[in-house]
C-alpha positions as CSV (number, residue, x, y, z in Angstrom):
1,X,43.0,-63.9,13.1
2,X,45.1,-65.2,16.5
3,X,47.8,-66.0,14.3
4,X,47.9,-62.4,13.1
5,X,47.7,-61.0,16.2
6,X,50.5,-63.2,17.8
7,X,52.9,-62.2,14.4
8,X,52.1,-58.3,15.6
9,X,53.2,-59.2,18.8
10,X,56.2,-61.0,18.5
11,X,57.2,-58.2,15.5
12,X,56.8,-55.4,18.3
13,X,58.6,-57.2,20.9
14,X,61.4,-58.1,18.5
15,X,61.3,-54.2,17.4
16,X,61.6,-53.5,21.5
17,X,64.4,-55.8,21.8
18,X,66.3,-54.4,19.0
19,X,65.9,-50.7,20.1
20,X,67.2,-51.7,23.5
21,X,70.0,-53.4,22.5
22,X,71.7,-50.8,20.3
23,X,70.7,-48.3,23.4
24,X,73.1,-50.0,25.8
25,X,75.7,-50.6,22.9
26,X,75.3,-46.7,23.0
27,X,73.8,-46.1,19.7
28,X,70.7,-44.2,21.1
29,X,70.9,-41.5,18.2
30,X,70.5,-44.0,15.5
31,X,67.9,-45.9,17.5
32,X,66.2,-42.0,17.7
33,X,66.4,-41.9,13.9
34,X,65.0,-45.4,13.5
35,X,62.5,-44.6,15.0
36,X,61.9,-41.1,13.7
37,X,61.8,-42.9,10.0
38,X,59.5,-44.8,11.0
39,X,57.1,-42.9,13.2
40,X,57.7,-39.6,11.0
41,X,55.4,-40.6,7.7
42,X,53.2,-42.1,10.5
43,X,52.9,-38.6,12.0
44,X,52.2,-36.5,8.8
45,X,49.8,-39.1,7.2
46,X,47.9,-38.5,10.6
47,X,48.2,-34.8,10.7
48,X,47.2,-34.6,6.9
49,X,44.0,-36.6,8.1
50,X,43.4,-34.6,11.5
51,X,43.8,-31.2,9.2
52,X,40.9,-32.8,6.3
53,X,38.9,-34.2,9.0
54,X,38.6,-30.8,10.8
55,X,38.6,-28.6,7.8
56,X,35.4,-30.8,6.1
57,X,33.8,-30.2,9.8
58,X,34.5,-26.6,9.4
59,X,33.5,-26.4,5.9
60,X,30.4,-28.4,7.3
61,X,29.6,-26.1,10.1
62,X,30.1,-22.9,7.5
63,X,27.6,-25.0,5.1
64,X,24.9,-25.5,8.1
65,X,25.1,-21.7,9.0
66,X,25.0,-20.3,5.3
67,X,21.4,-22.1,5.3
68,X,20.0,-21.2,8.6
69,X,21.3,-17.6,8.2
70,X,19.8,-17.7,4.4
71,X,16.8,-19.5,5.6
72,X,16.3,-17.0,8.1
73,X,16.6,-13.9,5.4
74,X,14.2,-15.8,3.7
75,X,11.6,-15.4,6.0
76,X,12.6,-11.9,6.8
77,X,12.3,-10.8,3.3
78,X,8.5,-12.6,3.0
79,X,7.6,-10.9,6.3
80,X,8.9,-7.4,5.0
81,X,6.8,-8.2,1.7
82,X,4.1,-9.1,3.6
83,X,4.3,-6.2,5.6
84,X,4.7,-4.1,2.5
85,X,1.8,-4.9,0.8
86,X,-0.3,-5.1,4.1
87,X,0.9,-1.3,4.1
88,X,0.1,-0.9,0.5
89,X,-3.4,-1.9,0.8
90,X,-4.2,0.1,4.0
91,X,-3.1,3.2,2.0
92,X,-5.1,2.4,-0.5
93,X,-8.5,1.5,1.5
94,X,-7.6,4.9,2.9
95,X,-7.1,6.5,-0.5
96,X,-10.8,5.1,-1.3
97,X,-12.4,5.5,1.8
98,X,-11.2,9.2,1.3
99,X,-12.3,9.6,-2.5
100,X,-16.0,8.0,-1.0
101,X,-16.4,10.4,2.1
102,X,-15.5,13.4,0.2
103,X,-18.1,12.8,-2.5
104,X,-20.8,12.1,0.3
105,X,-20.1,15.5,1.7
106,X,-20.4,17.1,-1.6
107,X,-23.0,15.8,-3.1
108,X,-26.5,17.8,-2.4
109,X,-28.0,14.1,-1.8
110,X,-29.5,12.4,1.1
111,X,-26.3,8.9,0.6
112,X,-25.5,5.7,2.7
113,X,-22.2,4.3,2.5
114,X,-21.9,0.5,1.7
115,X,-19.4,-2.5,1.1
116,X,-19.3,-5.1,-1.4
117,X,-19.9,-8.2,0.4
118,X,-20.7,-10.4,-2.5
119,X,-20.2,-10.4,-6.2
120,X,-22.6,-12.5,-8.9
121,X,-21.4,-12.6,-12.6
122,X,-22.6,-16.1,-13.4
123,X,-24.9,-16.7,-16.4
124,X,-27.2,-14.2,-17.5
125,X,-27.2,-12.5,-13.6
126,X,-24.3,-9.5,-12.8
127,X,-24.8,-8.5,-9.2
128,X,-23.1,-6.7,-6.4
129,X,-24.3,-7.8,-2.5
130,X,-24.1,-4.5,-0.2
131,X,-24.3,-4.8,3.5
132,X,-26.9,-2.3,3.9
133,X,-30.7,-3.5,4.0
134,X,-34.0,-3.3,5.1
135,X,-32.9,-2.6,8.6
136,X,-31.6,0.7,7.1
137,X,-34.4,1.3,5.2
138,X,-33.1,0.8,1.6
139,X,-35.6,0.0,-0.9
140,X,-35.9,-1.4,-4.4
141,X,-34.4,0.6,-7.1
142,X,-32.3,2.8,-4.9
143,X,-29.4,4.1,-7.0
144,X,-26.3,3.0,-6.3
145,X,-23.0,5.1,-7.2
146,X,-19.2,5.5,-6.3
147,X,-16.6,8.3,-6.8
148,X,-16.1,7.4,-10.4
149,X,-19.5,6.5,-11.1
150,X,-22.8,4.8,-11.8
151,X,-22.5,1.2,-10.6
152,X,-26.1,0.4,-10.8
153,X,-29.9,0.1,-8.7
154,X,-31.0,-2.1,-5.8
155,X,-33.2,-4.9,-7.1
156,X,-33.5,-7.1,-4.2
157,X,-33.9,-5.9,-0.2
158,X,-33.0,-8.2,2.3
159,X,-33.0,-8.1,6.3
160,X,-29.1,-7.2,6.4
161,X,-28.3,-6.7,2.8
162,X,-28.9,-5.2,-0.5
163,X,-28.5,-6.9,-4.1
164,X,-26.8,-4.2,-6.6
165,X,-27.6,-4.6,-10.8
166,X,-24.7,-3.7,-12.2
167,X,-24.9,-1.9,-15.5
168,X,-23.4,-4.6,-17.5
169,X,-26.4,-7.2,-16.5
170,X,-28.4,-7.5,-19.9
171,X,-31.3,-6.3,-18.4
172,X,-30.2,-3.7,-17.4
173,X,-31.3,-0.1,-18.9
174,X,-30.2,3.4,-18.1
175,X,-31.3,6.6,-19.8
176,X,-28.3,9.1,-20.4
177,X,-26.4,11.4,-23.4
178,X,-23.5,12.2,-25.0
179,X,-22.0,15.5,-22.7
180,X,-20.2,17.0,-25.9
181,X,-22.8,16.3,-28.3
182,X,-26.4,16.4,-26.2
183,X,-27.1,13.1,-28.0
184,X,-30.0,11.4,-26.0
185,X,-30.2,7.4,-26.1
186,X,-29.9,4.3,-23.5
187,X,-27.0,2.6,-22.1
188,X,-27.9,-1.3,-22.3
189,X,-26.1,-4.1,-20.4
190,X,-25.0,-7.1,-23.2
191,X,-24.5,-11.1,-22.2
192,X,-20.7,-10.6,-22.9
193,X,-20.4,-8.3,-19.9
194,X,-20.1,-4.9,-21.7
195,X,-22.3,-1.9,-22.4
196,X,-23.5,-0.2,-25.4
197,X,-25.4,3.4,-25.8
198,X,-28.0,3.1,-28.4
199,X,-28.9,6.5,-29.5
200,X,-31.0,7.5,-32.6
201,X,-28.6,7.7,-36.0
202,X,-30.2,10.7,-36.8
203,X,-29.0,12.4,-33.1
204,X,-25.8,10.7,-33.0
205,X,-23.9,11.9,-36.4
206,X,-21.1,13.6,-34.3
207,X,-20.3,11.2,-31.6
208,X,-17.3,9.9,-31.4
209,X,-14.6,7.6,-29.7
210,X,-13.6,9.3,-25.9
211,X,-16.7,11.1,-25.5
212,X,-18.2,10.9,-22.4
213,X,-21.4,9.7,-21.3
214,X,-23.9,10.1,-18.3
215,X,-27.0,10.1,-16.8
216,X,-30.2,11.6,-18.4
217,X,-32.2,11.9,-15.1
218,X,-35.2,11.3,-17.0
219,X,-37.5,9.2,-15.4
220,X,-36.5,10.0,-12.0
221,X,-34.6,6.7,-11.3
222,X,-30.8,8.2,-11.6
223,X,-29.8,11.5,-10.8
224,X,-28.5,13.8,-13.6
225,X,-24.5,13.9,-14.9
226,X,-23.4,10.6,-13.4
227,X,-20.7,9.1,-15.3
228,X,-21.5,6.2,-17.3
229,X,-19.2,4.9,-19.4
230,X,-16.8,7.1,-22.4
231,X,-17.3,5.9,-26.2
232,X,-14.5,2.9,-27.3
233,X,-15.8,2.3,-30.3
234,X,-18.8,3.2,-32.7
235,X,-21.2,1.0,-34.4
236,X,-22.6,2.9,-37.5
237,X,-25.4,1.0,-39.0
238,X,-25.9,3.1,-42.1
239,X,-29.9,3.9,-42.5
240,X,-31.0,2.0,-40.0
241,X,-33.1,3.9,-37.5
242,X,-30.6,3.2,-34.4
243,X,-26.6,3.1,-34.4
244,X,-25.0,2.3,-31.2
245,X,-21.6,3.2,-29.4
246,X,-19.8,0.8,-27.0
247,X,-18.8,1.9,-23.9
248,X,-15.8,1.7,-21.7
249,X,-17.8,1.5,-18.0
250,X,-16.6,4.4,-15.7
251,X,-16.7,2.2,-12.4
252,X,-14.5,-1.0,-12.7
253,X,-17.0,-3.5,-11.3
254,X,-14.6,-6.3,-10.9
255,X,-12.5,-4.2,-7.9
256,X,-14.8,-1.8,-6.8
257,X,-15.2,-2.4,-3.0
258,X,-17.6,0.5,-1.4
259,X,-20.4,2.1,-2.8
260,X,-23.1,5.1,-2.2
261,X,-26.4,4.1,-2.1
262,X,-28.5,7.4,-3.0
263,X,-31.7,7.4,-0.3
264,X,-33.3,10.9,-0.8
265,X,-34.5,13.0,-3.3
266,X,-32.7,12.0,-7.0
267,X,-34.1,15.3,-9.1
268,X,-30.1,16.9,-8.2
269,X,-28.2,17.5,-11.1
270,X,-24.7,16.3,-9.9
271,X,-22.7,16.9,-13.4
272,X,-20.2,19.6,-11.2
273,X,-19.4,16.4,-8.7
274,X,-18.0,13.6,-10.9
275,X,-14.8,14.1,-13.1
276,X,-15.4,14.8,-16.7
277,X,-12.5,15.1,-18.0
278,X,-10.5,13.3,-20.7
């Protein structure tokens, strides 16, 4: 290594002495393009390196803005989304709350309004939890309804809420008929979370698949004309003494989110306030 150095040394102090000789011999231009030869590739290698060094920092610094500009439209974008869909579901919790107050104020029926608080479908138990309860002085068997229709009755009272059967529970029973037809029968809940109308065979020659069904009234439980369900598909049994008619539930149980809860008298027939049509 100090032999290396000293060879550098003595090489640039030879070079020195050389230059400075043909200088006061008077040969100063060719000295100037000595050295020029030799410093000249010297000079471009280094400006070729200077210009690749800085343009790979500047290609570097574009790189680390492209990301934090598209990380920041990123986030932008997600927060307009979020925004968006925050906006789409206020509109439509006011679309509902709208469609619920309107029927309240139509109907001729003493109604509480109510939110879904809990929902039960496990086993053999379908259930909706209402926050309305003893404290407002709901009791057992209280209809329960929404602008579409007939979501089910209260079987269980508590201190601050209310446990809804829903019509698909298979124990639960509604009396009801055909609108078209006048056929009487009873919508049953089944295991497999549907409903079927059973309906005497005799009664039931001319249903058919769209037809709409609701309430009977009889017994006093449900008021009259609520929408129960239209026929999806018919189950003829040939002679035997029932046929039944599954049923496309009118109320969507899975999303529904407020309810009515009928308090007063349930003798109305309400056939005028529910849609009907196809």
């Amino acid at each position: 290594m100090r032999i290396r150095r000293l060879v550098l040394l003595v090489s640039i102090l030879v070079l020195c002495l050389v230059l400075l000789t043909l200088q006061t011999r008077g040969r100063a231009s060719g000295a100037a393009d000595l050295v020029a030869r030799i410093t000249t590739p010297v000079q471009k290698t280094l400006s070729a390196i200077h210009r690749g060094a800085f343009g790979l920092w500047s290609t570097y610094l574009d790189w680390k803005n492209v990301r934090a500009e598209n990380r920041r439209l990123r986030d932008e974008n997600q927060r307009l989304r979020v925004d968006a869909l925050a906006v789409s579901e206020t509109a439509e919790e006011n679309q509902r709350l709208r469609r619920m107050l309107e029927l309240k104020a139509r109907l001729p029926l003493n109604t509480l309004t109510g939110e879904i608080i809990a929902r039960e479908w496990g086993g053999w138990v379908r259930s909706l939890t209402v926050n309305r309860g003893r404290a407002d002085d709901v009791k057992r068997l209280t209809a329960v309804i929404s602008p579409d229709g007939l979501v089910g009755r209260v079987v269980d009272v508590r201190p601050g809420a209310a446990v809804v059967q829903v019509l698909t529970d298979p124990t639960s029973t509604v009396g009801a008929h055909a609108v078209r037809t006048r056929t009487p029968g009873v919508v049953e809940g089944e295991p497999r979370g549907t409903i079927r109308f059973k309906y005497m065979a005799r009664d039931g020659s001319a249903l058919q698949p769209g037809d709409l069904v609701v309430t009977s009234g009889l017994g006093g439980l449900f008021p009259r004309g609520i929408p129960v369900g239209r026929v999806r598909a018919i189950d003829d049994r040939g002679s035997a003494l029932f046929s039944f008619a599954t049923l496309e539930p009118a109320v969507n149980f899975a999303k529904i989110d407020e309810v009515l809860l009928v308090t007063g008298d349930r003798m109305e027939d309400v056939t005028a306030y529910f849609p009907t049509g196809g």
